[in-house]
Structure formats: structure tokens, C-alpha cells
C-alpha positions as CSV (number, residue, x, y, z in Angstrom):
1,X,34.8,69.2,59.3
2,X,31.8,67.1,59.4
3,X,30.4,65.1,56.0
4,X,26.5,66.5,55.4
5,X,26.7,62.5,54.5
6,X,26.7,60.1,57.3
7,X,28.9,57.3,56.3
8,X,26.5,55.1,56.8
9,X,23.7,57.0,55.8
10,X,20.8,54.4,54.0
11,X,20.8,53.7,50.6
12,X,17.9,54.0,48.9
13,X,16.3,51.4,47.1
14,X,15.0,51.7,43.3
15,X,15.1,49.9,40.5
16,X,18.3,49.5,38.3
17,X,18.2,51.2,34.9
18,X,18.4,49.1,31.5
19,X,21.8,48.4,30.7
20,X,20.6,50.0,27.2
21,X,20.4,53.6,28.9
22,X,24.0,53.0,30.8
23,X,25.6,55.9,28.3
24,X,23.7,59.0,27.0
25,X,20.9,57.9,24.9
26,X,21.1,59.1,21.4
27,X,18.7,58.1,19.0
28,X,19.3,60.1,15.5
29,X,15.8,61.0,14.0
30,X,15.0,59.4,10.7
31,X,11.9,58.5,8.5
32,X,10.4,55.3,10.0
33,X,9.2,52.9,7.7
34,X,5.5,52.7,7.5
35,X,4.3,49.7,9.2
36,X,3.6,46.9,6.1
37,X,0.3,45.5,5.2
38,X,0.2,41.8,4.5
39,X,-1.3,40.7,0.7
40,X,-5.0,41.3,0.1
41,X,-7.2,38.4,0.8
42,X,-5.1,37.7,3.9
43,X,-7.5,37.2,6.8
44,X,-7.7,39.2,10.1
45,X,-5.0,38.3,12.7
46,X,-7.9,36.8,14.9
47,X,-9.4,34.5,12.4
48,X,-5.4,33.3,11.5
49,X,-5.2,32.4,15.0
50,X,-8.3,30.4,15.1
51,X,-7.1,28.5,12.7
52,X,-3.6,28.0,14.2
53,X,-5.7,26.9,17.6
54,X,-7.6,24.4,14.9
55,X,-4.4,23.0,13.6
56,X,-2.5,22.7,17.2
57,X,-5.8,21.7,18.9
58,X,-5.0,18.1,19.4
59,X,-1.2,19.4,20.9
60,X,-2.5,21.7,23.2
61,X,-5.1,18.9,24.6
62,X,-2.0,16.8,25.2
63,X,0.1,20.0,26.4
64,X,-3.0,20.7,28.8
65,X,-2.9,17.1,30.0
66,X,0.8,17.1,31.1
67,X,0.5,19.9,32.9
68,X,-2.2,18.5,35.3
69,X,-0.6,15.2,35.4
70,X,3.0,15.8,35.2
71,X,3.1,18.6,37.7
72,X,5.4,18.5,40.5
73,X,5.8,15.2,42.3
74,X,4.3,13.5,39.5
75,X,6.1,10.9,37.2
76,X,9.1,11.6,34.9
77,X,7.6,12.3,31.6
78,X,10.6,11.1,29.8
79,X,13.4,8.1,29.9
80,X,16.0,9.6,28.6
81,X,16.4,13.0,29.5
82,X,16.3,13.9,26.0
83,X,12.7,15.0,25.9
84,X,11.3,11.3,24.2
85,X,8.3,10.6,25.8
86,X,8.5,7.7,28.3
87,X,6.7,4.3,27.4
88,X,5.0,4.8,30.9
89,X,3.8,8.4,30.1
90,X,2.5,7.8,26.9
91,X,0.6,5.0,28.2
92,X,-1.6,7.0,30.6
93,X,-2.0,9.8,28.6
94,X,-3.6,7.7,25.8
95,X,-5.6,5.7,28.1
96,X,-6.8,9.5,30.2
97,X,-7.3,10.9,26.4
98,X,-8.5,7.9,24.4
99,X,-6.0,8.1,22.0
100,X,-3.3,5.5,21.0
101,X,0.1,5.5,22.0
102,X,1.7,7.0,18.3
103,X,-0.9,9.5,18.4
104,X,-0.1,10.8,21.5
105,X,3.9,10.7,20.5
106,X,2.7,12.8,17.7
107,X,0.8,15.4,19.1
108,X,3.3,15.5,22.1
109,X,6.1,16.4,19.5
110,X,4.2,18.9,17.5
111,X,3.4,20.4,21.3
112,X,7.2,21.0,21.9
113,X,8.2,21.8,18.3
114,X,5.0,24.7,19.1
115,X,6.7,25.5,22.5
116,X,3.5,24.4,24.5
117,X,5.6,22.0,26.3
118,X,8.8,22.7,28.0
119,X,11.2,19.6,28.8
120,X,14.3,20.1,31.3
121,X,15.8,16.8,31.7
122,X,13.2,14.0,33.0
123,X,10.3,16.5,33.8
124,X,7.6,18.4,31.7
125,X,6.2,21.6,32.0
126,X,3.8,24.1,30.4
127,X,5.0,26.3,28.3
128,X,4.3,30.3,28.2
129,X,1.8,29.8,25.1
130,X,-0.3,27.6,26.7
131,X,-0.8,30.0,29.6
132,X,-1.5,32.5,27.4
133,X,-3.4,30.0,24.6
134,X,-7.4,31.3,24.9
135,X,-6.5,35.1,25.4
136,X,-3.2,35.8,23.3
137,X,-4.0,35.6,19.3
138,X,-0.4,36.5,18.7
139,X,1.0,34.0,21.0
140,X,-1.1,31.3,19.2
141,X,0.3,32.5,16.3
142,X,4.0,32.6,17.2
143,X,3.4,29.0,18.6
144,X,2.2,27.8,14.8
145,X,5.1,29.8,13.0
146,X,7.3,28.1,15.8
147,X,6.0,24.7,14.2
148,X,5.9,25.8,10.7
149,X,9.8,26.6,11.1
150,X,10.5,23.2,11.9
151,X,8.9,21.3,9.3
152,X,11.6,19.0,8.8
153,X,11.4,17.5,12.0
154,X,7.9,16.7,11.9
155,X,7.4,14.0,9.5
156,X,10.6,11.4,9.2
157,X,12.3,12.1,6.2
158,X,12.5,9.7,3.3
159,X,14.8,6.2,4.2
160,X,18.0,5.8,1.7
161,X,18.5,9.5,1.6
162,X,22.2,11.4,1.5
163,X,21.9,13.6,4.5
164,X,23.7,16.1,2.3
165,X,20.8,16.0,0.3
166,X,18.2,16.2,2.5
167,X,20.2,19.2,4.0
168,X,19.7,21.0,0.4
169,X,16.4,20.5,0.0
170,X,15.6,21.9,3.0
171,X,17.6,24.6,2.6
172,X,15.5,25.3,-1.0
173,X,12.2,24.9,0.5
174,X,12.1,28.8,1.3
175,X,12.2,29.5,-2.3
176,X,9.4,27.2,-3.4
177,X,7.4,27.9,-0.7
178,X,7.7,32.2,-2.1
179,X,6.7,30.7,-5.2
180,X,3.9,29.2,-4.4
181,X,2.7,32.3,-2.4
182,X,3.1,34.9,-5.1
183,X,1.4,32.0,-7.6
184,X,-1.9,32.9,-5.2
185,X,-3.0,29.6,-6.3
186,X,-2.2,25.8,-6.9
187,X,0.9,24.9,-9.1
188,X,1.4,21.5,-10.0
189,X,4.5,19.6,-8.7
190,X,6.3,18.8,-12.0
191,X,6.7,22.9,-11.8
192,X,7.6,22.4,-8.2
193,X,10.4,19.9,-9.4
194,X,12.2,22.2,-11.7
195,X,12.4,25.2,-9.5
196,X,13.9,22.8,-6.2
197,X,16.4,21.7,-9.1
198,X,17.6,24.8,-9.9
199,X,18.2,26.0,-6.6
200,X,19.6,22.6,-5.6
201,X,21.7,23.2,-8.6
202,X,22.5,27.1,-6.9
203,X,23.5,25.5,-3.7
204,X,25.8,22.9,-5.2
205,X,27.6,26.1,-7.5
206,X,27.9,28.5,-4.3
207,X,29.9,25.7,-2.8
208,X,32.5,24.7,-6.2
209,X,31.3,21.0,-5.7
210,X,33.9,19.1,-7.6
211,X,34.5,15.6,-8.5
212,X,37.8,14.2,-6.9
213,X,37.1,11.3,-8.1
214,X,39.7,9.2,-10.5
215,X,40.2,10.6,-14.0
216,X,40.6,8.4,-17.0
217,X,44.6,8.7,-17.9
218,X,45.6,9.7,-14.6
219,X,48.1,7.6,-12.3
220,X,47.5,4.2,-10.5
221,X,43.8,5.3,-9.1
222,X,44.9,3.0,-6.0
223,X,47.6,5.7,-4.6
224,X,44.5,8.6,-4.4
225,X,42.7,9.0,-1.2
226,X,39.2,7.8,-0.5
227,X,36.7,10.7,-1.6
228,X,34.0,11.9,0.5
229,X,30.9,11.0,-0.9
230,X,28.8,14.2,-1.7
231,X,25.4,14.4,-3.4
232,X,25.2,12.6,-6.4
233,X,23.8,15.3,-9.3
234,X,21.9,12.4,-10.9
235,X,20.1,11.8,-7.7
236,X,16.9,12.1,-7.7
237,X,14.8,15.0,-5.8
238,X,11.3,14.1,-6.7
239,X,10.8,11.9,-3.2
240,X,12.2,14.9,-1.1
241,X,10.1,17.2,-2.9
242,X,7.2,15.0,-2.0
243,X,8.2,14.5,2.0
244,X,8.9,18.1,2.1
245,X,5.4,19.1,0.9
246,X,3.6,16.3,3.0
247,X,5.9,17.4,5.8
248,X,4.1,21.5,5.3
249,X,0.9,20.0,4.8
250,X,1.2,17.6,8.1
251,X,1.7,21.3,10.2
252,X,-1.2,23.2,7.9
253,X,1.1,25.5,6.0
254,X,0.1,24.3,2.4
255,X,-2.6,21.5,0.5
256,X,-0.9,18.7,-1.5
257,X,-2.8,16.3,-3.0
258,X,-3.8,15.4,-7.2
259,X,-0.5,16.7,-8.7
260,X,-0.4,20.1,-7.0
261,X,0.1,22.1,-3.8
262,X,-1.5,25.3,-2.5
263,X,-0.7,27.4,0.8
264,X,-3.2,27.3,3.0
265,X,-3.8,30.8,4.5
266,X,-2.0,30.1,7.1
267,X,1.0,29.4,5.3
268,X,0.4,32.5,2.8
269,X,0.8,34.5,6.0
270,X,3.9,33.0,7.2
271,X,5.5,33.2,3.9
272,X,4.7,36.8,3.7
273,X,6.0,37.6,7.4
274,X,9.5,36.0,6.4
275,X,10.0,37.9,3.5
276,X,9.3,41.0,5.8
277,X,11.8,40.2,8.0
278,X,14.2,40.1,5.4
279,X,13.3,43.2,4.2
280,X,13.8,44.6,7.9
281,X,17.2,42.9,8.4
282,X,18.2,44.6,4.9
283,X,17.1,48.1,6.3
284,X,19.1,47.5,9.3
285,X,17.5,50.4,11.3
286,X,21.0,51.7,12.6
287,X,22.7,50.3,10.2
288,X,24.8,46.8,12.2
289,X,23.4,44.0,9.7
290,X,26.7,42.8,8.9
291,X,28.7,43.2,11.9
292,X,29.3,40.4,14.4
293,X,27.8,40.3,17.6
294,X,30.5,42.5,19.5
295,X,30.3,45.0,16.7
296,X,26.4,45.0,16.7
297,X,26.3,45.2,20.6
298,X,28.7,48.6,20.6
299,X,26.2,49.7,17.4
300,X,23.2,50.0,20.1
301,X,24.5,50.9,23.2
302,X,24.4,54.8,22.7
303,X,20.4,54.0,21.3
304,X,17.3,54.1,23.5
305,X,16.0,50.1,24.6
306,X,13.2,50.3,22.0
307,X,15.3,51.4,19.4
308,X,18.0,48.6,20.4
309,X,15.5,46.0,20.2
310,X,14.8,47.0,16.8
311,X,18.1,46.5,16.0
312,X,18.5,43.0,17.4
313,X,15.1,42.1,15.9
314,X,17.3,43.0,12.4
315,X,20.7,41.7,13.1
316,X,19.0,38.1,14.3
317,X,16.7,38.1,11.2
318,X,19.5,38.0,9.3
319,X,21.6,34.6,10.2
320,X,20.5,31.3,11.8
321,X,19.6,31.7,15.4
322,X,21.9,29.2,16.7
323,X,25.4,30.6,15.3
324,X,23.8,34.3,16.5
325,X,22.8,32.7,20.2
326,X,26.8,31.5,20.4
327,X,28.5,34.9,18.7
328,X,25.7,36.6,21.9
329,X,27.1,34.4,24.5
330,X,31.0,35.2,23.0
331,X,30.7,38.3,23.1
332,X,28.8,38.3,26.9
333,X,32.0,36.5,28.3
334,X,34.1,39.5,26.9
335,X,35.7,42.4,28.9
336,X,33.2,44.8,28.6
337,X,30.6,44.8,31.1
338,X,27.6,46.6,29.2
339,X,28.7,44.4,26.0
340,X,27.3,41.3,28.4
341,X,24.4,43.3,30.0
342,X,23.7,44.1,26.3
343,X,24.1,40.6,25.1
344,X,21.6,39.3,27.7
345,X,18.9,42.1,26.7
346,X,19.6,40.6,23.0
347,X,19.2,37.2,24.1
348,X,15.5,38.2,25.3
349,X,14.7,39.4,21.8
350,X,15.6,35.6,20.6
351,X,13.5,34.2,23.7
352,X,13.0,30.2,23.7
353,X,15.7,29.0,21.2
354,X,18.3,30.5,23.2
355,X,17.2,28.5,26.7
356,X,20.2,25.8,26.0
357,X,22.9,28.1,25.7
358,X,21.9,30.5,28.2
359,X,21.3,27.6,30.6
360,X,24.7,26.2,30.4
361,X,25.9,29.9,31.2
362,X,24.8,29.2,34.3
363,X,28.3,27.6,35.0
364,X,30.5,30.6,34.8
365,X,30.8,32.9,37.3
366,X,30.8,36.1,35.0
367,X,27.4,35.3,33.3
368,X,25.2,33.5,36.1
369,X,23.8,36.4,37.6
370,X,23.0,37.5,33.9
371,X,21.4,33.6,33.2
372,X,19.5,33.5,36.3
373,X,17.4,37.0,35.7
374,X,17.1,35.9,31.8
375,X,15.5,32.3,32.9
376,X,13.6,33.6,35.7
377,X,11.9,36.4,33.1
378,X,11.3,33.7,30.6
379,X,9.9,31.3,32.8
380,X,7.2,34.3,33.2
381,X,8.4,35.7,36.2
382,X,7.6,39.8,36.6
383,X,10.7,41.7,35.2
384,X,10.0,43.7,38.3
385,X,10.4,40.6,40.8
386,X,12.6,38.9,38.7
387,X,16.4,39.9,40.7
388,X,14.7,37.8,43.5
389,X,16.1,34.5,42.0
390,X,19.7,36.1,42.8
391,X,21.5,35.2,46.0
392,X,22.9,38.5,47.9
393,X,26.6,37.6,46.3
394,X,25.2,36.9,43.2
395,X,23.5,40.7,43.1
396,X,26.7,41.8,44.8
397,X,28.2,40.9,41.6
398,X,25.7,42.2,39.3
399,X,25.8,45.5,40.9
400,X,29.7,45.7,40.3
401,X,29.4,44.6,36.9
402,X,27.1,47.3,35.9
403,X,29.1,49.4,38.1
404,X,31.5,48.9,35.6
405,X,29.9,48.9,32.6
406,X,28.4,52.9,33.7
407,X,32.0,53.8,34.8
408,X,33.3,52.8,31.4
409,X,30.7,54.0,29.3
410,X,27.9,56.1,31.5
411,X,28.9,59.3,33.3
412,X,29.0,60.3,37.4
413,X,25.8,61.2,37.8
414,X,24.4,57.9,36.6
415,X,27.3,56.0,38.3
416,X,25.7,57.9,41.5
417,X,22.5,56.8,40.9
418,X,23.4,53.3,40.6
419,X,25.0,53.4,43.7
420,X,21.3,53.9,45.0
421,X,20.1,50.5,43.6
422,X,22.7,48.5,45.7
423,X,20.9,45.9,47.8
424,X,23.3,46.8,51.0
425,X,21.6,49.1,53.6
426,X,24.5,50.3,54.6
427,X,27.8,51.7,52.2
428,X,30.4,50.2,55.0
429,X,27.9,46.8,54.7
430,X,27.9,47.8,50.7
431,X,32.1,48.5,50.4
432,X,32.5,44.9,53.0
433,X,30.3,42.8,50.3
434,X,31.5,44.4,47.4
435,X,35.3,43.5,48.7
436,X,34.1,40.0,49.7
437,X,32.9,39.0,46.2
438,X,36.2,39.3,44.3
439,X,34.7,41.1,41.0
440,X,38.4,41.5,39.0
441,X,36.9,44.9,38.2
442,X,36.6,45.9,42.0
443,X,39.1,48.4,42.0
444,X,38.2,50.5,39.3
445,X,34.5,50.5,40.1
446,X,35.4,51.9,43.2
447,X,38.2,54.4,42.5
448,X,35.1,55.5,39.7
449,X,32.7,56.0,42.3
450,X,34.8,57.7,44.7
451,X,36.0,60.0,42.3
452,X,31.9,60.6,41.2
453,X,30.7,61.1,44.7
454,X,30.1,64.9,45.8
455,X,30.8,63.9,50.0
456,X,34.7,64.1,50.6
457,X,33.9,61.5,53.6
458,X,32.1,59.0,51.5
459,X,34.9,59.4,48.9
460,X,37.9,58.8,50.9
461,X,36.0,55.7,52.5
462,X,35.5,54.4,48.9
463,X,39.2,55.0,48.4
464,X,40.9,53.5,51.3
465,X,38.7,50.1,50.4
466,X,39.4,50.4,46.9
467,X,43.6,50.3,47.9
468,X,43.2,47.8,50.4
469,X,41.5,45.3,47.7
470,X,44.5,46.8,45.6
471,X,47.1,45.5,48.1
472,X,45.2,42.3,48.2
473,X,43.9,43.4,52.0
């Protein structure tokens, strides 16, 4: 009996499907929350953009600079590896700009904080937001939110300082800040003072500071171990009140001056678009707020991509994006195949602050493939061209992973129309390179796809290669 199949009949080439449409897409209709309107008063998206370009102009000339004289085969921008500007560097851009050396520090630290400039190791480069920097208001803006996040780091903090301390008043700042945007107007410091005090005081209660220090009446103090220092309660806050509002002022998100602070526009806006993402993260659109990343991951993988993203959107609103980059990456190195295709598509929702982590991924086996296509997309390569940075093993892989992420969670006909995307011309060239890339789910992927295909000859071809990787052959 002959196969209406050739063996080696082509396979034809189309793109893969999202990961996110692996199972049957299910999206349960619900009321959508209308879309919210920031405060009255608050100026049009394009005139809160020009004056985010007004406030990063003097980065972006600096930003612009590296990346005609820091392009490739040019000098190391930095000494250190550690993106610190090198003495040499910073020499000729303040002699090309006519600026001094400290000023061009600056304004080359507010360019990274703003993600204008990229730094891998000795070498500079532009980053997406100053490509896009004259025709994309919300890039612009997304740059000065970038900068108005990290605050902290851009004006030294006060000498003689408990870190501890420090650590609390930043961690306070949120709340003063929503005060001084619902006051609309100035409010003097001395009011200031006493609301960072109380929720200094919060902090210190959430965490049962005690003394363990030595009581009067209680044995020889000598045999009691050293305490840790910890934030002296008589310490006082006033000076990091007044670095922390010079530090918003330095990156335009308030006024400070005569006694009393005011948000800037600017900062009213940013204020506002926090507390909106709290309010999303609370609504939860599918309801995964408070599961860990695994949890979460398994929440949206029977949802359609856009609804998914919502839900990342949420679940990385609500916890510091470093702990939720690391509980992404743990639960990419799992088992579960469309867990780590799903991880990776979260991963893209988080963009830029999750470069490190996805860069050192690049060191195991089961998540380069997955680390190359994420920095290859956000180095601003076309989604479309972006499997190109794979090498044909490296795809090889890929394919079989997804294989098995469809075969565990998809049904046959989408496990059949994967088998269409795989970059082999050929299904004995396809079965050889599948075998020669030692995927440790191999063997299922295949028995899956045998038992999936309609052609009995293409099915017990599929099988025989799925025993002899069985028998180790």
C-alpha cells in the first residue's frame, strides 16, 4: 500500500504560533473596566512629553553623542565594565559638547537611569528610546517615568546615614509623594516631616523591631551577644526628607524650595499612573495576583496573548520587578515546556529591567534559545526576523520544546501544524536533527506526533526513530 505522503515530502514553512495559543484559547467574557482618565488639569500626553524631552534634553544630547562616537570600533566607553564612565570618554565628550567633566557624568547617568544608553560590559550603545526619541511621545515618557523610579540613585544620599534608614525612607516616599498629589498644591515640609514619621513609624511596627539590647537587672551584660545595630527611633529624618525631595526635584517630578514642595505636572502624572496600576494589579483581570510565578503562568495559558499580557501587566504591578524577573526565570527552568515559552512572553511585558537576568540565561542549554529570541526582539529586531539569531541546533531545540509544550497541553491538530514550522526540508533531515540534538523530551514529542499524524508511513517512521532514541541508538 502506498502513503498519499511521500516520506520525504517538503515541509512547509510558516511561522510558529504564540506559545500563548498552544492549548484552546478560552477567554471568559466579562465587563471590562472602562479605560481611566487621569485628574483634571492634567495636560495632554503630547505636551507631558515635551516636557519630559525638556527635562532629559541635556541626556539625550549626551546619549546622541555616544552613539556617533562610541559606535563600533570606537573607544571603550567605560573602565570598569560596570557602566562608570571612563576618565578618557568623559574627556572628549566634554571637550566635543563644551561641557565639564561632572556634567557630563551627570547627564550620562540620568541617560542610563532613562534607558537612552545601553552599557554591556566596556561598550555603549543607544538605547530603543533614543531611536524612537523625536516621533514616540510615549516612549519619551516611559524613558522619564524610567528616571523618576530611580530617584534615589540620582543624587548621593546624605553622608553618616544608617543604610537601614535610608532604605525606609525610600520605601515611604510613595506615600508622601500621593500626598502631595491629592493636596493639588504646595504643602510645607514640617507637614511633610510628620507624615514620613508615621510611615517610618509603620515600617518599623510591620517588622516587630525590638531592642535586644541589655536590660537594667538582667545578668552580666558581657555574656549577651553583640546586637545588630538597627535604626535608631530618635534619629533624625528631617535630612533624608530633604535629599529625598531635592533628589525628585533634580529629575523634574516636584518643586522644593522656601519651606514647601509641589509636583510638577509631570510628577502629578506619574503619581496618578502608579496608583492606577495598583488599582489594575488589585483587579487582577483573571484573577492570579497572589499566585507565584508558576501558578500565574498556568492562570494564562488557556487565555488569548492579549488577554495574558493583561495579566502579566497585573501580576508584575504588584511586587518588585527584580524578585518577579527571578520567580519568571525559576519557573522557565521548570519541567513544563509552555510554563518557559510563557515565562519568556512574560519577560517581554517587563522589557529592559529584566536584560541581566535573561542574559545570564544564556548559559543553560534549556533557556538559550528562549534568551536569544528575547534579546534579539529587545534589541529592536523584527519579531518576524527575529529566530534568525538561532543556530539550526538551537531552533532544533526550540521546535522540540514547543513540540512538547503543544503535546502536553495543545491538541493533534495543532501539534500537526507545528510540525509545519520546522526549519528541516525534509522529515528524515527533520527526525536526523531532532535525534542529533538530545532534547530529554525527544521521545515523547515524537511518539505524540506519530500518534497525531493521519499518514500510517509518516507515523511508523516517527516511531521507529522515536525507539531508537529510546534504546539510546
Amino acid at each position: 500500500m502506498t502513503s498519499r505522503i511521500p516520506r520525504d515530502s517538503r515541509l512547509r514553512l510558516v511561522r510558529p504560533r504564540p506559545l500563548a495559543a498552544a492549548p484552546a484559547a478560552i477567554e471568559q467574557r466579562r465587563v471590562r473596566r472602562p479605560a481611566p482618565r487621569p485628574p483634571e488639569g492634567t495636560p495632554a500626553p503630547a505636551e507631558l512629553a515635551g516636557m519630559a524631552r525638556s527635562v532629559l534634553a541635556a541626556a539625550a544630547r549626551v546619549a546622541r553623542w555616544a552613539d556617533r562616537a562610541l559606535g563600533p570600533g570606537g573607544d571603550s566607553a567605560t573602565a570598569d565594565g560596570k557602566a562608570t564612565l571612563s576618565g578618557a570618554t568623559a574627556r572628549r565628550a566634554a571637550q566635543a559638547l563644551g561641557l565639564t567633566v561632572d556634567q557630563v557624568r551627570a547627564d550620562w547617568d540620568t541617560a542610563r537611569l532613562a534607558g537612552l544608553i545601553e552599557v554591556h560590559g566596556d561598550s555603549a550603545r543607544p538605547g530603543w528610546r533614543l531611536r524612537a526619541w523625536d516621533r514616540d511621545d510615549s516612549a519619551v515618557l516611559r524613558g522619564w517615568v524610567a528616571l523618576c523610579d530611580a530617584w534615589s540613585l540620582a543624587c548621593p544620599e546624605p553622608e553618616d546615614h544608617e543604610p537601614a534608614a535610608v532604605a525606609e525612607v525610600v520605601t515611604a516616599m510613595p506615600q508622601v509623594l500621593s500626598f502631595l498629589q491629592l493636596s493639588a498644591g504646595p504643602v510645607p515640609v514640617p507637614q511633610l516631616l510628620d507624615l514620613l514619621e508615621q510611615r517610618v513609624t509603620e515600617l518599623r511596627t510591620e517588622r516587630c523591631e525590638v531592642d535586644y539590647g541589655p536590660r537594667p537587672g538582667a545578668p552580666d551584660a558581657a555574656v549577651a551577644p553583640e546586637p545588630r545595630p538597627a535604626p535608631s527611633a530618635d534619629a533624625p529624618l528631617q535630612p533624608l526628607l530633604d535629599w529625598a525631595l531635592r533628589a525628585l526635584a533634580s529629575v523634574g517630578a516636584l518643586t522644593y524650595g522656601d519651606g514647601q514642595a509641589t509636583l510638577t505636572p509631570l510628577g502629578s502624572w506619574a503619581v496618578w499612573v502608579k496608583l492606577e496600576q495598583i488599582c489594575v494589579a488589585a483587579q487582577s483581570p483573571a484573577g492570579n495576583i497572589e499566585q507565584g510565578a508558576e501558578d500565574m503562568l498556568r492562570g494564562c495559558a488557556r487565555l488569548r496573548p492579549a488577554a495574558a499580557r493583561a495579566e502579566y501587566r497585573a501580576w508584575l504591578a504588584a511586587r518588585p520587578v527584580g524578585s518577579a524577573v527571578t520567580e519568571l526565570i525559576a519557573a522557565a527552568r521548570g519541567e513544563d515546556a509552555l510554563l518557559r515559552g510563557l515565562a519568556f512572553e512574560a519577560l517581554r511585558v517587563v522589557g529592559a529591567p529584566a536584560e541581566p537576568e535573561v542574559r545570564a540565561a544564556l548559559d543553560e542549554p534549556a533557556l538559550r534559545p528562549y534568551a536569544l529570541l528575547w534579546l534579539a526582539e529587545h534589541d529592536g529586531v523584527d519579531p518576524e526576523d527575529a529566530h534568525e539569531v538561532l543556530t539550526r541546533e538551537e531552533a532544533t531545540w526550540l521546535w522540540v520544546d514547543t513540540a512538547a509544550a503543544v503535546a502536553d497541553h495543545g491538541e493533534a491538530p495543532l501539534l500537526l501544524r507545528h510540525l509545519e514550522t520546522a526549519v528541516q526540508p525534509t522529515v528524515p533531515a527533520l527526525l536526523a536533527e531532532i535525534r542529533a540534538v538530545g532534547h530529554p523530551r525527544t521521545v515523547q514529542v515524537l511518539v505524540a506526533l506519530a500518534a497525531a499524524h493521519p499518514d500510517p508511513a509518516f507515523a511508523k517512521a516517527v516511531r521507529r526513530a522515536a525507539f531508537q532514541v529510546h534504546k539510546g541508538g
